[in-house]
TORKOL-4160 file (C-alpha; in steps of 0.2 Angstrom, whole numbers, padded with zeros to 4 digits, m for minus):
306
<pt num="1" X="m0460" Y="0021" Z="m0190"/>
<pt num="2" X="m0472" Y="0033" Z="m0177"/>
<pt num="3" X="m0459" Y="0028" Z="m0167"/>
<pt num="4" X="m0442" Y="0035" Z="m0174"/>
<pt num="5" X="m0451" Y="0050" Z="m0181"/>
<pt num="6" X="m0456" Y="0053" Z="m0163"/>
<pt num="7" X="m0436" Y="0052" Z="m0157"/>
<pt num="8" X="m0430" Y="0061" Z="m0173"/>
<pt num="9" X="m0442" Y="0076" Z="m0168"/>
<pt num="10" X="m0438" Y="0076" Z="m0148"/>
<pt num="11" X="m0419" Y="0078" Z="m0152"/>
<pt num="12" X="m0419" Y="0096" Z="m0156"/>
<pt num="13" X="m0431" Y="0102" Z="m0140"/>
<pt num="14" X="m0417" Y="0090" Z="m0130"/>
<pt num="15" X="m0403" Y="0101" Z="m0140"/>
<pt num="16" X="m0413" Y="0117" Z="m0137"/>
<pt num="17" X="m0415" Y="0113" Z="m0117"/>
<pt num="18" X="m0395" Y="0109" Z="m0114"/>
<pt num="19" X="m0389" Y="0124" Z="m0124"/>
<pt num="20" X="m0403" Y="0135" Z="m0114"/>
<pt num="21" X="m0395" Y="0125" Z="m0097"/>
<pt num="22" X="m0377" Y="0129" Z="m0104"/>
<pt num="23" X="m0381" Y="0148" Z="m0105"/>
<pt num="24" X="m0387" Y="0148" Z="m0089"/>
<pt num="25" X="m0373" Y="0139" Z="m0080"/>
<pt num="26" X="m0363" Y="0153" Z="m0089"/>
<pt num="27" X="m0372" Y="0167" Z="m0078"/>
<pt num="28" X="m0367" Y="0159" Z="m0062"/>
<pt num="29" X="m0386" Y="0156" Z="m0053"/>
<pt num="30" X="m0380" Y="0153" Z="m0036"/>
<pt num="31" X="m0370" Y="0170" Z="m0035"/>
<pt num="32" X="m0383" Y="0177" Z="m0043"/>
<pt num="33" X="m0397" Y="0170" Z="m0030"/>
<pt num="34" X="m0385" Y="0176" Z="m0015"/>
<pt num="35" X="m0384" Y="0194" Z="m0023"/>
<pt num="36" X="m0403" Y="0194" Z="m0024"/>
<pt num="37" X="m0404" Y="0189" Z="m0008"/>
<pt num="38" X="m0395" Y="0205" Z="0000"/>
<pt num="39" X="m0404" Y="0218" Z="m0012"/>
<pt num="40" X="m0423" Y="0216" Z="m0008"/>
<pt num="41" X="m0421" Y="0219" Z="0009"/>
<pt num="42" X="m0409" Y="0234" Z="0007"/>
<pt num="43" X="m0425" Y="0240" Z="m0005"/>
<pt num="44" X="m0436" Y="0236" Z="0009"/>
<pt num="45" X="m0426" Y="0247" Z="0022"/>
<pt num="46" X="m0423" Y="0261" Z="0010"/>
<pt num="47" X="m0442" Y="0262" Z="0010"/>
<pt num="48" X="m0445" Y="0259" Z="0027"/>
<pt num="49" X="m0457" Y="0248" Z="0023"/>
<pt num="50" X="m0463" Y="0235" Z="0006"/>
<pt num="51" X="m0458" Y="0247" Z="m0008"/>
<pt num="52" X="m0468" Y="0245" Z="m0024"/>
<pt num="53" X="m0470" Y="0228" Z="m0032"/>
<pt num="54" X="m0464" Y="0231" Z="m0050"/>
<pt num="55" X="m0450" Y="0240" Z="m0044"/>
<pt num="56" X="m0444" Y="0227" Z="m0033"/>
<pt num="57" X="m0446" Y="0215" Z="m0046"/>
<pt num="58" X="m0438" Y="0227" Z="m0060"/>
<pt num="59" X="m0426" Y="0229" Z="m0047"/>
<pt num="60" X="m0422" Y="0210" Z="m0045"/>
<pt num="61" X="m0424" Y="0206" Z="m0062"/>
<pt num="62" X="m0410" Y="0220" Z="m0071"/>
<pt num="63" X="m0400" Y="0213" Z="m0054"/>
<pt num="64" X="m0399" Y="0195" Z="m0059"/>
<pt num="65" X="m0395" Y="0200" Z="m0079"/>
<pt num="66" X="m0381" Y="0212" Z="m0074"/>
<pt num="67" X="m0374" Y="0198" Z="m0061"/>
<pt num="68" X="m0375" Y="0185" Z="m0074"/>
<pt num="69" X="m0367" Y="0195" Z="m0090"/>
<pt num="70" X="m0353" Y="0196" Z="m0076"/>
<pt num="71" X="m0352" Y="0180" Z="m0072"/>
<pt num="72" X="m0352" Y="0176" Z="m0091"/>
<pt num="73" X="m0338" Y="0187" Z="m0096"/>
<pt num="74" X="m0330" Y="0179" Z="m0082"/>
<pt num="75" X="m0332" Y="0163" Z="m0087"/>
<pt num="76" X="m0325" Y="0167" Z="m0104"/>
<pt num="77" X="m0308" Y="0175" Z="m0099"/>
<pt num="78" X="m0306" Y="0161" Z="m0084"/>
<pt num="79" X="m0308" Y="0148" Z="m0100"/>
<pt num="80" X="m0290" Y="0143" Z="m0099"/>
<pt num="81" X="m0291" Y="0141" Z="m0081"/>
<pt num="82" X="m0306" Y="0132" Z="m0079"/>
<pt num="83" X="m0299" Y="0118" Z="m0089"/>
<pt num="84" X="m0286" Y="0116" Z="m0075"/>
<pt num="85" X="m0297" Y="0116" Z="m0063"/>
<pt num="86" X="m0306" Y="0099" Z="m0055"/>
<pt num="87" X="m0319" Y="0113" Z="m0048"/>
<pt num="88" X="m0323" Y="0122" Z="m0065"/>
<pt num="89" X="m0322" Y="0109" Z="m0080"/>
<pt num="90" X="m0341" Y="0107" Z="m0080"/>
<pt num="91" X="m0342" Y="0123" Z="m0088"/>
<pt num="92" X="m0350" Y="0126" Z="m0102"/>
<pt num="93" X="m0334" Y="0134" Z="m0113"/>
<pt num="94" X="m0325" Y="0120" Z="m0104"/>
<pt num="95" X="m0337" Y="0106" Z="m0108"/>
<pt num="96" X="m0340" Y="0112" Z="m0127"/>
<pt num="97" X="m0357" Y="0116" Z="m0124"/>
<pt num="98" X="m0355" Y="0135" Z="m0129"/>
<pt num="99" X="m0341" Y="0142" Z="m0142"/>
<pt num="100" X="m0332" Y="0157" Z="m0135"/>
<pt num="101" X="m0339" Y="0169" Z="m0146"/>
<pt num="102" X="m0357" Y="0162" Z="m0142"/>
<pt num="103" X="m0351" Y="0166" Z="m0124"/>
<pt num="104" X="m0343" Y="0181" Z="m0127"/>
<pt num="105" X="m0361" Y="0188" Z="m0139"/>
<pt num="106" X="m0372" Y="0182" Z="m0123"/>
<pt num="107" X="m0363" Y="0190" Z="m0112"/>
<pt num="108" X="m0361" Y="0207" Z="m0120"/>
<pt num="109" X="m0379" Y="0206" Z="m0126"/>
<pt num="110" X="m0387" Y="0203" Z="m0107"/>
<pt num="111" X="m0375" Y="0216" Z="m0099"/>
<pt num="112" X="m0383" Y="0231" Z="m0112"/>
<pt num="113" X="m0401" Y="0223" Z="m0107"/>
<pt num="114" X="m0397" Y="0224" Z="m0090"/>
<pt num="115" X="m0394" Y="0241" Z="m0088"/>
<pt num="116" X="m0407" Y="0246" Z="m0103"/>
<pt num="117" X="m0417" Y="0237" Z="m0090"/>
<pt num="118" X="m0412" Y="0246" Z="m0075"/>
<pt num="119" X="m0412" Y="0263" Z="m0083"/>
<pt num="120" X="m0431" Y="0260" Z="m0091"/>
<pt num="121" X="m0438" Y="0253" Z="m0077"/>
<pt num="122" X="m0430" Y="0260" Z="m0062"/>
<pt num="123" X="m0419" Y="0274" Z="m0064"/>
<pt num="124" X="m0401" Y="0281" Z="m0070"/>
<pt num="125" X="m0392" Y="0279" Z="m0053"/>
<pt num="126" X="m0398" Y="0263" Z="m0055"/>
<pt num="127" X="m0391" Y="0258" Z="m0072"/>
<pt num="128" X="m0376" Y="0267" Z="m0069"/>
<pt num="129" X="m0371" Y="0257" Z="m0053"/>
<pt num="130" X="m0373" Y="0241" Z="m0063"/>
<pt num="131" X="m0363" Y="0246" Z="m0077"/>
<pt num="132" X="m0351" Y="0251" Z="m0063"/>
<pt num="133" X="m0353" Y="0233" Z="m0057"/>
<pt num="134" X="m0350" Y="0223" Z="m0071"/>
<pt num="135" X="m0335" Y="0232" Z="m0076"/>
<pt num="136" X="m0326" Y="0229" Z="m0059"/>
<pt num="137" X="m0330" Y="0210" Z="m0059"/>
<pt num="138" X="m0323" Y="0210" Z="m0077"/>
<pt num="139" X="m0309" Y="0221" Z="m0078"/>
<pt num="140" X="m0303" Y="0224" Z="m0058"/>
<pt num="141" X="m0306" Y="0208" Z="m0053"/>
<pt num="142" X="m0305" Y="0197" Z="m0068"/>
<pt num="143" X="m0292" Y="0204" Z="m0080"/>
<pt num="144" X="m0282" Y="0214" Z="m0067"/>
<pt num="145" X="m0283" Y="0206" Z="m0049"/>
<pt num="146" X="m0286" Y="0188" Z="m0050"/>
<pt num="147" X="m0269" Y="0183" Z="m0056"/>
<pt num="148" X="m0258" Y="0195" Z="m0051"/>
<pt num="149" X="m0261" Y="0196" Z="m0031"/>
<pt num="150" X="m0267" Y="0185" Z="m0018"/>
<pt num="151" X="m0279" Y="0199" Z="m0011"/>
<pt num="152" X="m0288" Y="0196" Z="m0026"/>
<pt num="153" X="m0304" Y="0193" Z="m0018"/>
<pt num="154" X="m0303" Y="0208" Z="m0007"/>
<pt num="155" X="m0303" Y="0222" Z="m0018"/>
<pt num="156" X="m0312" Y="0211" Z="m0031"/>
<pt num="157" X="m0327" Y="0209" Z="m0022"/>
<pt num="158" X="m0330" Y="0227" Z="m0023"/>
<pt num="159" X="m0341" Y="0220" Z="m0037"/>
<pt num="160" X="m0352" Y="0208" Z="m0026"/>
<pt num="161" X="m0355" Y="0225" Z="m0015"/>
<pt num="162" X="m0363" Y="0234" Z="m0027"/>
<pt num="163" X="m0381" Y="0225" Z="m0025"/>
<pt num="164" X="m0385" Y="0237" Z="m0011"/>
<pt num="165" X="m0380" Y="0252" Z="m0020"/>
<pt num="166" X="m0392" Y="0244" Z="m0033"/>
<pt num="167" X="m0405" Y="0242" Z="m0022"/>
<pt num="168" X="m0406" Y="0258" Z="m0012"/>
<pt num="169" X="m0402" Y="0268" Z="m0025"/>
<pt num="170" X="m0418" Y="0261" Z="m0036"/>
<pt num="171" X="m0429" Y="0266" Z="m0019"/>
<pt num="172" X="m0424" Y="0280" Z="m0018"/>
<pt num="173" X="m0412" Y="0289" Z="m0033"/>
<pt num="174" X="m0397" Y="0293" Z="m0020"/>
<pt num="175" X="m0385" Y="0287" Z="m0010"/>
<pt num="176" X="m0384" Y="0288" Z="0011"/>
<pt num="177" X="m0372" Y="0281" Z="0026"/>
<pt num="178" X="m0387" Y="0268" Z="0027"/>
<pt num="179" X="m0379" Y="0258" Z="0009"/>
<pt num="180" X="m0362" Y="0263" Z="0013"/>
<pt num="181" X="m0361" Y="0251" Z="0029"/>
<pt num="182" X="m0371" Y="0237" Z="0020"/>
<pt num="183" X="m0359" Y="0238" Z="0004"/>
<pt num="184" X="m0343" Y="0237" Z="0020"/>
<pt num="185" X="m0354" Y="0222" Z="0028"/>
<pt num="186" X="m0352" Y="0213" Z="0011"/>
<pt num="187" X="m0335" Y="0220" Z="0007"/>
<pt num="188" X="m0328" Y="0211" Z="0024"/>
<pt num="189" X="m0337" Y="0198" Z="0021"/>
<pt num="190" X="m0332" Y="0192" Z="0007"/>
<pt num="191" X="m0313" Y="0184" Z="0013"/>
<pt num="192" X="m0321" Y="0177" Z="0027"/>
<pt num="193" X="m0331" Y="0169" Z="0015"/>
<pt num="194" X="m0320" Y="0163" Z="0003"/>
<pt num="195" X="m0304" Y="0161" Z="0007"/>
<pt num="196" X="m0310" Y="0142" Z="0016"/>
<pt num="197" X="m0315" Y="0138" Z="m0001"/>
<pt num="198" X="m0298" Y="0144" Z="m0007"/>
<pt num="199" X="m0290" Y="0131" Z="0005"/>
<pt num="200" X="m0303" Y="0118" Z="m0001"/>
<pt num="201" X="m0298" Y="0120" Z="m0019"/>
<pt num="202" X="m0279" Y="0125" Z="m0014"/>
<pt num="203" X="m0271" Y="0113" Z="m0025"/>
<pt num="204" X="m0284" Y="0117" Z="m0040"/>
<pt num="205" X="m0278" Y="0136" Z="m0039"/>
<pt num="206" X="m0261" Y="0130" Z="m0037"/>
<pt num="207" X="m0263" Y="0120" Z="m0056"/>
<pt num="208" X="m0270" Y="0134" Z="m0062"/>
<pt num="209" X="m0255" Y="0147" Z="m0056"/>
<pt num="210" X="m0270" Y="0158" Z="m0049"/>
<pt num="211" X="m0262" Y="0165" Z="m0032"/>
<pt num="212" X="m0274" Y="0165" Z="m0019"/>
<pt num="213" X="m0270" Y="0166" Z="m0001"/>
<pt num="214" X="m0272" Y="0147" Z="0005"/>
<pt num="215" X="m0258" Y="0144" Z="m0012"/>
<pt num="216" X="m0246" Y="0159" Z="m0004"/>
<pt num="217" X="m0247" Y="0157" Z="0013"/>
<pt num="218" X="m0251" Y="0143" Z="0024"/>
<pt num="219" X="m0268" Y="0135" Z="0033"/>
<pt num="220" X="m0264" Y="0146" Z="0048"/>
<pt num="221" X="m0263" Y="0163" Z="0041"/>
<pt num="222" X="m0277" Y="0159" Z="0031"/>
<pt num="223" X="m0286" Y="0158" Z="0047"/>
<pt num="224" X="m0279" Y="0170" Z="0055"/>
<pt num="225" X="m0285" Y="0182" Z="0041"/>
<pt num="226" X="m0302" Y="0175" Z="0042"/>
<pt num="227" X="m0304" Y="0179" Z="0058"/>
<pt num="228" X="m0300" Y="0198" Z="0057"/>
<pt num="229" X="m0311" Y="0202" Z="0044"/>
<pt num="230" X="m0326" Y="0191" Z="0053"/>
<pt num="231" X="m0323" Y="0201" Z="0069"/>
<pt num="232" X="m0324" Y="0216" Z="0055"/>
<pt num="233" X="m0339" Y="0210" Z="0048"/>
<pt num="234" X="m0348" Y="0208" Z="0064"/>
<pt num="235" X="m0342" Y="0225" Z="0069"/>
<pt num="236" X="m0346" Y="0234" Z="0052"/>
<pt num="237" X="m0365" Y="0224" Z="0055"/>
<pt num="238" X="m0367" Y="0233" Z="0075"/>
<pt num="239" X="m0363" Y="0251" Z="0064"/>
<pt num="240" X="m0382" Y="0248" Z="0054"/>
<pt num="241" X="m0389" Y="0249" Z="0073"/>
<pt num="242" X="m0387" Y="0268" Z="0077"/>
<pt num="243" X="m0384" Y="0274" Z="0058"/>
<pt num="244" X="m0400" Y="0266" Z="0050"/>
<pt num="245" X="m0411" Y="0266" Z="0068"/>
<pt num="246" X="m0411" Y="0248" Z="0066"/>
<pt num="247" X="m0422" Y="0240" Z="0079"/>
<pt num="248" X="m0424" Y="0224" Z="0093"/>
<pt num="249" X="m0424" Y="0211" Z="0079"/>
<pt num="250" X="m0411" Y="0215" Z="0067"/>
<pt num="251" X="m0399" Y="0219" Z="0084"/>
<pt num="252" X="m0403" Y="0204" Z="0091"/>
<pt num="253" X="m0399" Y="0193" Z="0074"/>
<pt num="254" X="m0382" Y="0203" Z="0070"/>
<pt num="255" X="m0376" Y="0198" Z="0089"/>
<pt num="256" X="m0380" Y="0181" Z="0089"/>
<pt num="257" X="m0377" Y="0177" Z="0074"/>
<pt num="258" X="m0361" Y="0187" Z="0073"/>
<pt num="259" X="m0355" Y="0178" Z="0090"/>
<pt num="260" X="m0362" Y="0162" Z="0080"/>
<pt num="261" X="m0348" Y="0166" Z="0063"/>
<pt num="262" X="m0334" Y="0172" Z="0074"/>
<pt num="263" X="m0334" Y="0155" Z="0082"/>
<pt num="264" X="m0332" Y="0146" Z="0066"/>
<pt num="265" X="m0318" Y="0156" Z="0061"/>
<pt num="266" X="m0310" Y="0153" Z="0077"/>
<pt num="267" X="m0315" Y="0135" Z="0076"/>
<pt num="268" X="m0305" Y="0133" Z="0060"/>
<pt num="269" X="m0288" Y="0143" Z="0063"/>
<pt num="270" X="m0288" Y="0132" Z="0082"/>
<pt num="271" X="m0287" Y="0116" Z="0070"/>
<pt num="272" X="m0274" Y="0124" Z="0057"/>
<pt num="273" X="m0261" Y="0130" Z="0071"/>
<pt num="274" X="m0263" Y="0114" Z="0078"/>
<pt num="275" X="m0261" Y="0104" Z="0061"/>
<pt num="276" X="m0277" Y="0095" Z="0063"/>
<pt num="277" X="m0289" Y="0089" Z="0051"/>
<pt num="278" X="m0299" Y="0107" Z="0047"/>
<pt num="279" X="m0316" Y="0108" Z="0038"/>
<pt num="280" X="m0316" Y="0124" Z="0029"/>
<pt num="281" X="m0333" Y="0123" Z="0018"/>
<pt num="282" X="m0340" Y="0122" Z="0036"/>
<pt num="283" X="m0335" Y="0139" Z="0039"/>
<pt num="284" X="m0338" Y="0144" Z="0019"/>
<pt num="285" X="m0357" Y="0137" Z="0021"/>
<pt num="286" X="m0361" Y="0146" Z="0038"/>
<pt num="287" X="m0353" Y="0162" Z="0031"/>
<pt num="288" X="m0368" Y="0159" Z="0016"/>
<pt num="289" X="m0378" Y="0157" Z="0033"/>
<pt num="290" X="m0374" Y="0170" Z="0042"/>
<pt num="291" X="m0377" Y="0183" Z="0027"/>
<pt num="292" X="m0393" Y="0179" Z="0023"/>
<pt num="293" X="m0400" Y="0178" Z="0041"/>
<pt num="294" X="m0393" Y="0196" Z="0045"/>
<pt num="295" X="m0400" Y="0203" Z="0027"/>
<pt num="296" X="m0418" Y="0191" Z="0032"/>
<pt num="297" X="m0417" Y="0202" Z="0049"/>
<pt num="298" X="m0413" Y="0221" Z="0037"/>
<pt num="299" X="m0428" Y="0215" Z="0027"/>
<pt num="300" X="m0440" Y="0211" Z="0043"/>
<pt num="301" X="m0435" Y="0225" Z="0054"/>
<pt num="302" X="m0443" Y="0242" Z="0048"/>
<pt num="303" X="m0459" Y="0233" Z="0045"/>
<pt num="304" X="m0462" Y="0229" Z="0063"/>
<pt num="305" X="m0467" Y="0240" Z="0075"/>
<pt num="306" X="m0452" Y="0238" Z="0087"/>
């Protein structure tokens, strides 16, 4: 008898934990970990050394809920799609888990926290920058881009820049040229980055009539365009150097690392002009790689004497 009343009363703390898991799987956490990952050491060059605890961690914090309300409404109005997609039907709206509106409420809800956050424990530049950033994700990107064009991502991922703006703006309540270039490093890094998992999921975006690049063109243009905006990237990265006083280590990782992603690019365009077997998640992986390492190097650089 201990025994069922034991099962009976761990049923609703097993319920509780896979709704809880559900709404979290809405926010997106690894797109929210990579954004994290470029906005303290934009905070950290903005200062020009370690800028103050709770505001990096205010910081942080208001960036992930405004990252995951986006992510959220997205997952929402891509509903119909995701069913479609072998890539997506583990989502929540997909899997049942959450209803629409459940998803629709958390996702308004944490966006208006998110910027309450921002604006209380930051500032206003702050708040209005994430506001600015949830409503491109959601209505440039989502409602407007995504189906219409196959340079979705590029102008889309105007959205995924705005961390740095974030970032530098809560240091230091402006703008300069210093944010401008990190927002341009993410901006051209972005097709680079995700057009290989575009040809990846090529036939998935195909079911669901989304028109991505690898869909409308083929594996060789696909490379080809990879490539330009890597060497863009790399460039964009070199342009921190002289504007932001950037020193020996940053320099040092945006060259080798840069010659490093450039390579893979090239790697895979090679195989696809010459119809061989390609491994785009190679280069979509080391594009995650490369990112991090340069942004590691932004964040380490003004605190060393050299």
């Amino acid at each position: 008898m201990q025994a069922a009343v034991d099962i009976r009363g761990a049923r609703p703390a097993m319920t509780a934990r896979r709704k809880l898991a559900a709404y979290l799987a809405l926010t997106k956490p690894r797109v929210i970990e990579l954004l994290l990952v470029v906005t303290a050491p934009t905070m950290i060059l903005a200062q020009q050394g370690l800028p103050d605890l709770w505001l990096l961690v205010a910081t942080l914090i208001g960036g992930a809920m405004s990252a995951g309300a986006a992510g959220a409404f997205n997952c929402y109005i891509d509903r119909d799609i995701d069913r479609l997609m072998k890539r997506t039907r583990g989502r929540p709206l997909v899997t049942g888990e959450l209803s629409d509106r459940e998803a629709l409420v958390f996702a308004y809800a944490l966006g208006a926290a998110s910027i309450a956050w921002l604006w209380l424990f930051t500032n206003w530049l702050a708040a209005v920058l994430s506001l600015a950033a949830i409503l491109l994700y959601v209505v440039f990107y989502s409602l407007i881009l995504k189906r219409r064009t196959s340079q979705n991502i590029v102008w889309g991922g105007v959205a995924g820049c705005m961390p740095v703006l974030i970032g530098w703006a809560a240091v230091t309540e402006s703008l300069d040229w210093a944010p401008l270039i990190l927002f341009l490093i993410i901006f051209l890094w972005t097709p680079p980055h995700y057009w290989p998992l575009s040809m990846k999921y090529k036939d998935d975006y195909a079911a669901a009539g989304v028109p991505m690049l690898a869909v409308v063109r083929g594996r060789a243009q696909v490379g080809l365009q990879v490539i330009l905006y890597a060497w863009a990237t790399v460039a964009c990265s070199l342009l921190l150097i002289p504007i932001a006083g950037m020193g020996l280590v940053y320099s040092t990782v945006a060259v080798v690392t840069g010659v490093w992603f450039i390579a893979e690019t090239h790697r895979l365009y090679s195989l696809a002009i010459r119809h061989e077997q390609v491994s785009p998640m190679r280069v979509f992986h080391g594009s995650i790689v490369y990112l991090s390492l340069v942004f590691l190097a932004i964040g380490i650089d003004p605190l060393l004497p050299f």
